[in-house]
Backbone bond lengths (Angstrom), bond angles and torsions (degrees), N, CA, C in turn:
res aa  C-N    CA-C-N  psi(-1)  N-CA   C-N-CA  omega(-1)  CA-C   N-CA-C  phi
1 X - - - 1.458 - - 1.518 109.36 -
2 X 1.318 104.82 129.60 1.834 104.20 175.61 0.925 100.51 -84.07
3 X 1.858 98.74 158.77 1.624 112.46 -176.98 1.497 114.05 -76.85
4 X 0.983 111.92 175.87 1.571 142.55 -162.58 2.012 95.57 -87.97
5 X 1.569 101.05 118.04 1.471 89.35 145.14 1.309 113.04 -126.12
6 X 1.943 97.17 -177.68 2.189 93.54 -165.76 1.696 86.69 -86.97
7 X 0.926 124.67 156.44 1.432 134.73 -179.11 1.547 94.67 -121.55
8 X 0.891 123.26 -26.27 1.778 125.22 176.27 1.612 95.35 -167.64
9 X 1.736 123.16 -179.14 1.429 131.82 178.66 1.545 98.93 -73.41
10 X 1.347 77.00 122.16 2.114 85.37 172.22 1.509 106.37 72.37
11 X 1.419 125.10 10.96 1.714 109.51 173.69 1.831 106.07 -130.92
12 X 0.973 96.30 100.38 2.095 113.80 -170.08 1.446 97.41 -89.20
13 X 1.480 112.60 135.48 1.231 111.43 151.17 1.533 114.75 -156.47
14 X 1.156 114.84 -176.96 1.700 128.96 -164.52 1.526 106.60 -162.52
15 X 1.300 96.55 147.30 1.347 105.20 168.72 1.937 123.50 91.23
16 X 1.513 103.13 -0.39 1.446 87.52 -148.16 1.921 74.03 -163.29
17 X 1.278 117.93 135.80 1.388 124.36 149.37 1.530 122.71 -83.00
18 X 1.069 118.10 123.67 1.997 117.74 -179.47 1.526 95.17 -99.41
19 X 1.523 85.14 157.20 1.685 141.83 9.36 1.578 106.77 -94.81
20 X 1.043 87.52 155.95 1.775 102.36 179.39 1.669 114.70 -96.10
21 X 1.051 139.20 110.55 1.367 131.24 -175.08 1.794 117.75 -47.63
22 X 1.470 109.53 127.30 1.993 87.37 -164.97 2.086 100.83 -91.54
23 X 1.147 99.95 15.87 1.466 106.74 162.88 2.103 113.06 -85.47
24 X 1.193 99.43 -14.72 1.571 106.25 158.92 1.310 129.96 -64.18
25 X 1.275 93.14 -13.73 1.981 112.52 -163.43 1.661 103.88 -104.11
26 X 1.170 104.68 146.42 1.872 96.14 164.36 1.593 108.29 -148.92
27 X 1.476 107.08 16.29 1.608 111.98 165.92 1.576 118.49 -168.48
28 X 1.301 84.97 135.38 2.156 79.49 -177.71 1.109 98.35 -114.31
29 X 1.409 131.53 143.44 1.627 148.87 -163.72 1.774 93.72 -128.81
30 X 1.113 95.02 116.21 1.392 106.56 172.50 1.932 127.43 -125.90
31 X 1.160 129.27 146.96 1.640 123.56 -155.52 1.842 72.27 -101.93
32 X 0.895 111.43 -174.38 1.834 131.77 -169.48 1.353 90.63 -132.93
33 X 1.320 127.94 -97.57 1.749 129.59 -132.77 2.042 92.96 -72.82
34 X 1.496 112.41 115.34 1.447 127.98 154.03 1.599 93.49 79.32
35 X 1.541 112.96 38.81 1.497 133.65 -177.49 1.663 96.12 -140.47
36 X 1.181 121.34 -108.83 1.511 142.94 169.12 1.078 101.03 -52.35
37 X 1.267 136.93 -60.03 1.674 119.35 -163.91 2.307 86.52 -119.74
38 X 1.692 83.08 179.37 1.629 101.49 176.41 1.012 120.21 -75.64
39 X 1.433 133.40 -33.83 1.274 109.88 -167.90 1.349 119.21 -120.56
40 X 1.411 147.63 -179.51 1.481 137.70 155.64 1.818 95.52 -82.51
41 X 1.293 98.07 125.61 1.646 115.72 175.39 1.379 98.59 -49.74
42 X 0.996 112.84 -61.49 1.845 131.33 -127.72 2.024 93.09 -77.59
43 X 1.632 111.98 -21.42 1.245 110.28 173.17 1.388 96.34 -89.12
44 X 1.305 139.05 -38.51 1.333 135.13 -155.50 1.934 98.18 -66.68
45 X 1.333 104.13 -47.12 1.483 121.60 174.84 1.846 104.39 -46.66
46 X 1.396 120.36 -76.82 1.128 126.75 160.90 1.760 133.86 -7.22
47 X 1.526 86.11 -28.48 1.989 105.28 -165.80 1.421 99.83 -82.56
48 X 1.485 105.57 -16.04 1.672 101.45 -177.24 1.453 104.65 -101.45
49 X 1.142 121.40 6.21 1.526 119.97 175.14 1.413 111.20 -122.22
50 X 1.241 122.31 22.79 1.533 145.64 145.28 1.752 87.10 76.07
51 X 1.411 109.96 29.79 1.798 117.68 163.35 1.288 130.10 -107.51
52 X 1.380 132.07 20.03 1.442 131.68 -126.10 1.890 65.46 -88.54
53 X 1.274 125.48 -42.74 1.710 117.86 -122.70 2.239 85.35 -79.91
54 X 1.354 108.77 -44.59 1.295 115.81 159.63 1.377 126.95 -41.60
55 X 1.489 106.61 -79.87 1.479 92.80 178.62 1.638 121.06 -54.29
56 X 1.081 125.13 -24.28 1.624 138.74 -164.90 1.770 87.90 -64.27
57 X 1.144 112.03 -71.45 1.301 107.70 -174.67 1.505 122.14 -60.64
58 X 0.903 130.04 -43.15 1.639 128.57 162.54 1.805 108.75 -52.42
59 X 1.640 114.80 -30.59 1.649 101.90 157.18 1.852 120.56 -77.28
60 X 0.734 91.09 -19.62 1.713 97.16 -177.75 1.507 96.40 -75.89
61 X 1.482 118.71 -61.75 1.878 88.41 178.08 1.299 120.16 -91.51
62 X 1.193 105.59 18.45 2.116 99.30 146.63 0.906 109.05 -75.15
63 X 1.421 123.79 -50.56 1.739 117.13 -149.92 1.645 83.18 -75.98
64 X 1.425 143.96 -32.90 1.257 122.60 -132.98 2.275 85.94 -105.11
65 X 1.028 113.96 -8.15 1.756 131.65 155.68 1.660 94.00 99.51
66 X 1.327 123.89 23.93 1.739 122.72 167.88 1.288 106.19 -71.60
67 X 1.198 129.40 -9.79 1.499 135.17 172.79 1.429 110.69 -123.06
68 X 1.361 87.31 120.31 1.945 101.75 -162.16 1.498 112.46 -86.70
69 X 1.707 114.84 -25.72 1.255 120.19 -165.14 2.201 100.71 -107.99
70 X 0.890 110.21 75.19 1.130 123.90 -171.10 1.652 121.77 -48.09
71 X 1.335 111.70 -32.23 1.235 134.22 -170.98 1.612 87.22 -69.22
72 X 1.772 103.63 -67.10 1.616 106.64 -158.74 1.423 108.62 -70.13
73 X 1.294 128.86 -11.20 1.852 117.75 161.06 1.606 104.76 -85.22
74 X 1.021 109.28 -20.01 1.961 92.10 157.95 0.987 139.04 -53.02
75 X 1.573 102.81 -62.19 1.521 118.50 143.23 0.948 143.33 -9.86
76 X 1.983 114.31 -72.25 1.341 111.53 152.55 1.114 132.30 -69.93
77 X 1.480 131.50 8.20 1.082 140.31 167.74 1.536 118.24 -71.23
78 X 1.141 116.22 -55.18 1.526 151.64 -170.65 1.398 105.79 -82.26
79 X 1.186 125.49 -11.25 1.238 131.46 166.17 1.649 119.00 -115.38
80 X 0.955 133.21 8.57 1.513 143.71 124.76 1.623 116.02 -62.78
81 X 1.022 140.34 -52.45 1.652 151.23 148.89 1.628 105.28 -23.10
82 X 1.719 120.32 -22.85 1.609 109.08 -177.62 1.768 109.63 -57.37
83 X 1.559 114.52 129.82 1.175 108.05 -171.65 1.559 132.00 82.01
84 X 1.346 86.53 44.53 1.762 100.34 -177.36 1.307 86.97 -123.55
85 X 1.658 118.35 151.67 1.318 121.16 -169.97 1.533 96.93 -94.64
86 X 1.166 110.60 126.21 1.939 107.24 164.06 1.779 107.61 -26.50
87 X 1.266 119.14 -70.68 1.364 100.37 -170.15 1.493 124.03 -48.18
88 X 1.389 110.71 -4.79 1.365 86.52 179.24 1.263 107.66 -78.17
89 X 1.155 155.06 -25.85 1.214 174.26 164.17 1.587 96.09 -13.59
90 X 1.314 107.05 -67.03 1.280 124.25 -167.40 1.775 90.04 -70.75
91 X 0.884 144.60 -48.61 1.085 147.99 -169.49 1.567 99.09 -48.94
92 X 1.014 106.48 -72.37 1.478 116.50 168.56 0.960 125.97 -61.98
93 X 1.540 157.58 19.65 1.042 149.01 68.39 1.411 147.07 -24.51
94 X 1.382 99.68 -29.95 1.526 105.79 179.44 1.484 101.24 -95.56
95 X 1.583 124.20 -25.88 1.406 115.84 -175.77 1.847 122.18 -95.40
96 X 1.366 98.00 -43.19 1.134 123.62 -171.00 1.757 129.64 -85.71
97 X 1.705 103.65 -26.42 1.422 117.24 -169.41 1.513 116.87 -108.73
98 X 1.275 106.61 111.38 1.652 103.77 -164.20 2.089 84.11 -135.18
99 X 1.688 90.67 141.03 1.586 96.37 169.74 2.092 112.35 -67.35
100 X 1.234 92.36 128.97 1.314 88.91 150.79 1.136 154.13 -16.36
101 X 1.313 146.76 132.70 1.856 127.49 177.21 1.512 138.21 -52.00
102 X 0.896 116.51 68.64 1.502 137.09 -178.21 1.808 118.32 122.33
103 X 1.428 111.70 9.45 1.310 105.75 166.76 1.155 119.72 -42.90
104 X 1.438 125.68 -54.13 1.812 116.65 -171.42 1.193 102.26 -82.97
105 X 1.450 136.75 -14.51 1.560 107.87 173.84 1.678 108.30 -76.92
106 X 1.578 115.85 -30.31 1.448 113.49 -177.21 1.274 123.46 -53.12
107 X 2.004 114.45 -26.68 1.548 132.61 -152.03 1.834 70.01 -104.12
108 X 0.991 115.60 -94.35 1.456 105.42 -174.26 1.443 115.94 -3.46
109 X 1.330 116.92 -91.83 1.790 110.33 -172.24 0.893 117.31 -65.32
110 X 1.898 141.42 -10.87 1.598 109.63 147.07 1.536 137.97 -77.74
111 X 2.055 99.57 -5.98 1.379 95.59 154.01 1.156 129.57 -71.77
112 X 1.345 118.62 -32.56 1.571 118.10 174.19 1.571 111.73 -80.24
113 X 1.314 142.99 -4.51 1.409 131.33 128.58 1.521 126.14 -45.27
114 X 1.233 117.07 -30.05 1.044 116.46 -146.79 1.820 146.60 123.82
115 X 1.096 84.10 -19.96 1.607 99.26 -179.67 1.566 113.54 -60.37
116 X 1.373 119.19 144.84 1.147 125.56 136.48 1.404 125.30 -55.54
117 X 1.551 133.14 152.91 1.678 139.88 168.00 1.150 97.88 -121.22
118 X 1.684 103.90 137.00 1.426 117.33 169.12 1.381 106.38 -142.68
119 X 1.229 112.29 127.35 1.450 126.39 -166.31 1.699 96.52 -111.61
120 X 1.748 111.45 119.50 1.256 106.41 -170.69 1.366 105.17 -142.34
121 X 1.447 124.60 107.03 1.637 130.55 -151.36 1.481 103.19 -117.31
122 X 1.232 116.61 155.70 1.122 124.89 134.05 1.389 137.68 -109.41
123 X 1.701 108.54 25.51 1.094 125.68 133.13 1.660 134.95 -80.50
124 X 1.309 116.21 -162.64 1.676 121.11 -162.68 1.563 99.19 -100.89
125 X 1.423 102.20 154.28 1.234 140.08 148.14 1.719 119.89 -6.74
126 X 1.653 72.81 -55.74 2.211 79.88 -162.74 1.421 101.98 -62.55
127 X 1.353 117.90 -46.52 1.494 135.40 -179.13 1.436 109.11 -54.10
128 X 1.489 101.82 -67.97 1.744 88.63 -169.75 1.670 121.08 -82.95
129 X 1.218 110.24 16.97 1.251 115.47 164.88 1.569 98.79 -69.28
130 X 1.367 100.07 -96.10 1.671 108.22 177.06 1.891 116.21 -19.15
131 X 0.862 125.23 -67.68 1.365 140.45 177.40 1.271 99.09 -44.46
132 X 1.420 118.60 -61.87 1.668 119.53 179.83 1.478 109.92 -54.74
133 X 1.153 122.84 -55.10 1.563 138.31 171.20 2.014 113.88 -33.95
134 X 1.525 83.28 -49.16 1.907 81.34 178.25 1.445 110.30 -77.72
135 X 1.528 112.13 -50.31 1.791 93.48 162.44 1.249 138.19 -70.78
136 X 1.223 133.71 6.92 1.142 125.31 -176.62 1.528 100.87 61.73
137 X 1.704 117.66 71.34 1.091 96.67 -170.35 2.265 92.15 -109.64
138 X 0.735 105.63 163.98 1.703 112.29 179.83 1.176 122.98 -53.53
139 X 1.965 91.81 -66.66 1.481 94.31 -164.26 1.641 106.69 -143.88
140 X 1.002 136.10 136.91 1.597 119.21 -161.26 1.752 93.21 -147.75
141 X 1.198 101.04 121.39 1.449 119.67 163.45 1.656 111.03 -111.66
142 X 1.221 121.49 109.05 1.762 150.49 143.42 1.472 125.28 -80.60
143 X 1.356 77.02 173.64 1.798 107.09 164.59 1.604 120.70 -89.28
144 X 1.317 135.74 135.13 1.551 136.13 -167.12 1.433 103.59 -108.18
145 X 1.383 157.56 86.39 1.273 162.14 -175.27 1.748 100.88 -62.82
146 X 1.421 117.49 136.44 0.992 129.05 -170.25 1.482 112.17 -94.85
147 X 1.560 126.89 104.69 1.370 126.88 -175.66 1.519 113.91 -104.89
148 X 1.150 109.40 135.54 2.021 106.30 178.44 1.961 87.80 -147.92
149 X 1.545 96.74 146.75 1.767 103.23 -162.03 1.424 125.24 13.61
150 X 1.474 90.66 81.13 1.467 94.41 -169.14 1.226 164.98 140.29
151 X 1.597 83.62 -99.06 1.589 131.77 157.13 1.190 152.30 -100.68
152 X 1.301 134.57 148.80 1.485 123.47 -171.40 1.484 112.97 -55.48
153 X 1.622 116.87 142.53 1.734 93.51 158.21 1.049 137.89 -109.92
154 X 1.837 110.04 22.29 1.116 137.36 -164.46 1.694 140.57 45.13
155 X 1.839 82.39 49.15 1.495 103.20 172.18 1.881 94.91 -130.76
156 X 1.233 93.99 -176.32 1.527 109.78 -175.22 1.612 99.65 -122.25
157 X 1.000 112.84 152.95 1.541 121.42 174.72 1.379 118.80 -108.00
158 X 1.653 93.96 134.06 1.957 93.34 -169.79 1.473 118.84 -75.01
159 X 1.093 120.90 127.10 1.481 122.55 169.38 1.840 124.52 -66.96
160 X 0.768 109.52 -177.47 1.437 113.27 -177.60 1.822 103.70 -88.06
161 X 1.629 115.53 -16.77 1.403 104.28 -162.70 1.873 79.69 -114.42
162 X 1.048 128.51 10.51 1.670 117.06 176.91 1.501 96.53 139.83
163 X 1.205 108.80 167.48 1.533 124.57 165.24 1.051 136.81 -47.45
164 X 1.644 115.30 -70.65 1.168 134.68 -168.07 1.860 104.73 -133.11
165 X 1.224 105.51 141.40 1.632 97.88 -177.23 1.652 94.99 -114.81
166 X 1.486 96.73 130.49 1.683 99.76 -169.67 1.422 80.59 -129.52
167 X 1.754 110.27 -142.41 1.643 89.07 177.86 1.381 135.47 -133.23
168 X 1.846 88.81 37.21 1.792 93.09 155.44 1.328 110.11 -93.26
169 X 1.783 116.11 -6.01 1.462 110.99 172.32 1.552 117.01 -64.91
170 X 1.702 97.50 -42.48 1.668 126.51 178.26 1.636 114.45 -44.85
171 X 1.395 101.40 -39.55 1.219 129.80 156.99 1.343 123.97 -42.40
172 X 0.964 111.98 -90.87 1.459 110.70 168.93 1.095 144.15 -87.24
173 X 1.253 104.31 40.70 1.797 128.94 -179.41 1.752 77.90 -118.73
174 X 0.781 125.95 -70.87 2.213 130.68 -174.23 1.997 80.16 -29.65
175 X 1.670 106.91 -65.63 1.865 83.63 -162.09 1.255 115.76 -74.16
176 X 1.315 122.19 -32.19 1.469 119.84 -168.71 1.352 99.70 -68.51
177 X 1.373 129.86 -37.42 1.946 118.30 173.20 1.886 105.78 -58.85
178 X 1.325 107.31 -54.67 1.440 110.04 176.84 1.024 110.58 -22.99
179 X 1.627 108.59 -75.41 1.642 126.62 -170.43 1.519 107.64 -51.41
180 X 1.042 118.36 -48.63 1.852 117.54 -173.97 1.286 107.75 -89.71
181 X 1.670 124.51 48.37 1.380 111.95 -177.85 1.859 79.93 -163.46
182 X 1.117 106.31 -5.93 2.072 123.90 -164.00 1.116 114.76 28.53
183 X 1.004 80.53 81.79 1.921 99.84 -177.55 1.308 113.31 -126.85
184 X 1.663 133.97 136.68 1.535 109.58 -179.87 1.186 103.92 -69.34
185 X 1.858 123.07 -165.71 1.196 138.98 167.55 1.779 117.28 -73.36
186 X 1.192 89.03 -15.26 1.841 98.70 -176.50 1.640 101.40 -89.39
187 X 1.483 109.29 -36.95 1.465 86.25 164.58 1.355 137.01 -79.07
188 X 1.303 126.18 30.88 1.106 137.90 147.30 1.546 133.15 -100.66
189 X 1.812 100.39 157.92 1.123 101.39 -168.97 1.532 119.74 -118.07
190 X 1.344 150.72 79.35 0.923 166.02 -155.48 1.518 122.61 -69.69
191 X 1.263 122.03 93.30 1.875 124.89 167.55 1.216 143.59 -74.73
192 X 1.129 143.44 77.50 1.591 124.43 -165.59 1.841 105.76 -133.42
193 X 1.499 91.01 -174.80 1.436 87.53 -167.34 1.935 98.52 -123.28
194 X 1.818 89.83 -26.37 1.507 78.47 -165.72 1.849 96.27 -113.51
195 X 1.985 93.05 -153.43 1.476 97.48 -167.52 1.607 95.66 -84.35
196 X 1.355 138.76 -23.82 1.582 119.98 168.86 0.989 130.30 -63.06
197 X 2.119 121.91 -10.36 1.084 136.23 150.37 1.671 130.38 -42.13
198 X 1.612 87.50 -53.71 1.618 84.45 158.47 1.497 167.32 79.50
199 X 2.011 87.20 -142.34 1.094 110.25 172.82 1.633 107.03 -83.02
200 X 1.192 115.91 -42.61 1.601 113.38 162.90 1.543 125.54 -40.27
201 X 1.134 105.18 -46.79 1.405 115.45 179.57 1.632 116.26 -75.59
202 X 1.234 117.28 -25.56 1.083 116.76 178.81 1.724 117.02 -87.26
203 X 1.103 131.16 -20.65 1.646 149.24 135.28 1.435 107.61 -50.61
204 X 0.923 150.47 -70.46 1.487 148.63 139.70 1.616 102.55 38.72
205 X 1.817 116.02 164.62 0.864 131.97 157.22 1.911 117.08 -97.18
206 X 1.387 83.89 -46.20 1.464 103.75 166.69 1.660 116.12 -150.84
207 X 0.797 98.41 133.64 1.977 121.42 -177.94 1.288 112.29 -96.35
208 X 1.085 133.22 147.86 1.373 148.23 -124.73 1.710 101.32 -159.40
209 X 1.282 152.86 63.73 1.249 127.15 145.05 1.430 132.56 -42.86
210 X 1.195 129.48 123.53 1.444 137.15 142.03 1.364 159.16 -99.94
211 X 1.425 125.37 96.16 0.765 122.60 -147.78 1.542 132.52 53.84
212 X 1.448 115.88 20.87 1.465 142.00 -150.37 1.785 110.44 -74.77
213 X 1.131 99.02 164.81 1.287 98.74 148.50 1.243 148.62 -50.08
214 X 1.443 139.04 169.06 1.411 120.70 157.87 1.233 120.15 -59.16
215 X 1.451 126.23 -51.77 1.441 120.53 -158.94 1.456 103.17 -66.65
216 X 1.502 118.59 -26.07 1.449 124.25 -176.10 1.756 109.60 -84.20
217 X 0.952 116.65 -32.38 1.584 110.07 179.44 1.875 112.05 -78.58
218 X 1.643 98.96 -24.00 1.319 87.77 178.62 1.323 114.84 -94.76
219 X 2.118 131.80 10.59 1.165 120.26 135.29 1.660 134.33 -71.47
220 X 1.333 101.21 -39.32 1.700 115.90 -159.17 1.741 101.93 -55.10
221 X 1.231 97.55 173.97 1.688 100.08 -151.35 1.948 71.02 -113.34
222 X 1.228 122.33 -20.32 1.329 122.72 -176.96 1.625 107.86 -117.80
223 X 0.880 110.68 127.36 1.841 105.37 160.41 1.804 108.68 -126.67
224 X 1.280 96.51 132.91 1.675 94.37 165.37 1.441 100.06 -112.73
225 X 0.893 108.45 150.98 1.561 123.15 -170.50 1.691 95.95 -145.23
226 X 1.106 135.82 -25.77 1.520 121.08 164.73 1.444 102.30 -134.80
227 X 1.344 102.47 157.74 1.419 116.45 157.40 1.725 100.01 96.44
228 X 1.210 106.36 -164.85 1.908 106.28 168.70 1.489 121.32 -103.57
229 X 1.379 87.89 167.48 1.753 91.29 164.64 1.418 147.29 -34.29
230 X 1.272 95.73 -36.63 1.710 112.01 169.79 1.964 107.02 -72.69
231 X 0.729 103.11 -3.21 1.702 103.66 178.53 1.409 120.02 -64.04
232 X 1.790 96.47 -24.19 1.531 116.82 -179.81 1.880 99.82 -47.22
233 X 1.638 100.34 -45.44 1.451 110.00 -161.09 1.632 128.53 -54.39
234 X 2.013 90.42 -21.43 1.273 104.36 176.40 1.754 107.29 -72.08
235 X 1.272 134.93 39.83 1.370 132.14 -169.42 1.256 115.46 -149.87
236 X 2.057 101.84 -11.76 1.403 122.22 -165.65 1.450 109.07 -104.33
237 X 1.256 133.76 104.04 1.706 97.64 137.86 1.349 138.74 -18.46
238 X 1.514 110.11 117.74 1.745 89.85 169.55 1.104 118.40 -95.93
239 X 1.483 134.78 34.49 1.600 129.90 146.17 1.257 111.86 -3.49
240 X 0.908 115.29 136.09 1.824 127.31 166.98 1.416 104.68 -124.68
241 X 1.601 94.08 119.35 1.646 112.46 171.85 1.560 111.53 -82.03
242 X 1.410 107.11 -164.36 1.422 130.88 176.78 1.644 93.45 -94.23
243 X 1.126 121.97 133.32 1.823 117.52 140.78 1.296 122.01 -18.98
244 X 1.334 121.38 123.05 1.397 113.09 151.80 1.354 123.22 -53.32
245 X 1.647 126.48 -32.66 1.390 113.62 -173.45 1.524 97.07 126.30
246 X 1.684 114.59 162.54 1.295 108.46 178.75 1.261 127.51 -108.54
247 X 1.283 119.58 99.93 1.557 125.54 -144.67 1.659 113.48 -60.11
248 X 1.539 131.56 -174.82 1.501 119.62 178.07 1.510 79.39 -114.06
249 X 1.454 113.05 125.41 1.324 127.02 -174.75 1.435 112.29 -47.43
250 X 1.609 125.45 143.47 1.798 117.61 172.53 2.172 86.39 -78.35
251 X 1.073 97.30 -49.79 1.395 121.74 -159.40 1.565 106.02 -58.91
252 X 1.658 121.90 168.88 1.490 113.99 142.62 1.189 121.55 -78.35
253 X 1.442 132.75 139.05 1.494 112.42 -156.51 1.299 101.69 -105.41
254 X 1.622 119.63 143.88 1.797 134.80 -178.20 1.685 101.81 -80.36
């Protein structure tokens, strides 16, 4: 992997001379929790089950890739959460979850280029519904939290495409949208912060660190390290394409 240069304060990249025309692109893949919005949900959730300080750390060495089996620290994650009241959920959304610095202008002008949005978490449902909903995002593959009177019971519910989406799921939600929209893999644009980010990013056309980790800033062909999300744009043409068209969803659509 070649090294990193500063292309401006706080904007690193490799691999690629800018600007890149964003009419090259026809989908941006983005992770949600400490990506698009501030916080990781799944600890914020935790705070009401007097676990935040536990689960927090079992997310910190996922995202940071010291935990190889990603699915099974979800797990135990999500199973500390048994006995959290649904409203807090909402609580934590309405108090705690705010987008990032320039997320909606970034989702904005590649919808009005043209882009597809794909919102691809290894967080829940409740979250990236809403979140998906304010951007107008396409297509969003999550996690489903398991509720009975109430409350969580601190399992996850299996989907029809797998269990848990970590990030060979992340993975192949980036090609299977590609493919049903016929687009290569290079025309996409891939965001994440942590190591389940990835495998997405590494299929990618171009990869996007934010505010990331190490192991993730020293792949991405982009790192931001200051400022917001929209900073990506300083690298883009803003060409404005035609629509791709309105695809038949892989996903349930937000």
């Amino acid at each position: 992997m070649s090294s990193a240069t500063e292309y401006a304060p706080g904007l690193l990249i490799r691999g690629f001379a800018p600007p890149l025309p964003l009419s090259a692109f026809g989908l941006i893949a983005f992770d949600m929790d400490s990506t698009l919005i501030n916080i990781e949900c799944i600890d914020e959730i935790a705070d009401a089950a007097g676990r935040k300080a536990e689960v927090a750390a079992i997310t910190e060495a996922a995202m940071r890739g010291e935990i190889s089996d990603y699915k099974d620290s979800l797990r135990r994650r999500v199973a500390l959460l048994a006995g959290v009241p649904i409203g807090h959920l909402e609580q934590v959304y309405r108090e705690r979850l705010h987008f990032n610095p320039g997320a909606e202008r970034l989702a904005a002008v590649c919808k009005a280029a043209g882009l597809k949005l794909l919102l691809v978490s290894g967080g829940f449902s409740y979250f990236t519904e809403r979140v998906g909903a304010r951007l107008d995002i396409d297509f969003c593959r999550s996690n489903v939290l398991e509720v009975a009177n109430g409350r969580l019971t601190g399992h996850v519910l299996p989907q029809a495409w797998g269990d848990i989406c970590d990030g060979a799921e992340k993975r192949s939600m980036l090609l299977q949208t590609c493919a049903q929209l016929g687009l290569e893999p290079t025309q996409a644009i891939a965001v994440g912060d942590g190591a389940n980010d990835l495998p997405m990013m590494q299929v990618a056309g171009l990869s996007v660190a934010y505010h990331a980790k190490p192991a993730v800033q020293a792949q991405a062909m982009v790192s931001i390290t200051q400022g917001g999300l929209d900073r990506l744009l300083e690298l883009l043409h803003p060409s404005v394409k035609a629509p791709i068209g309105s695809p038949t969803r892989i996903d349930t659509p937000i």
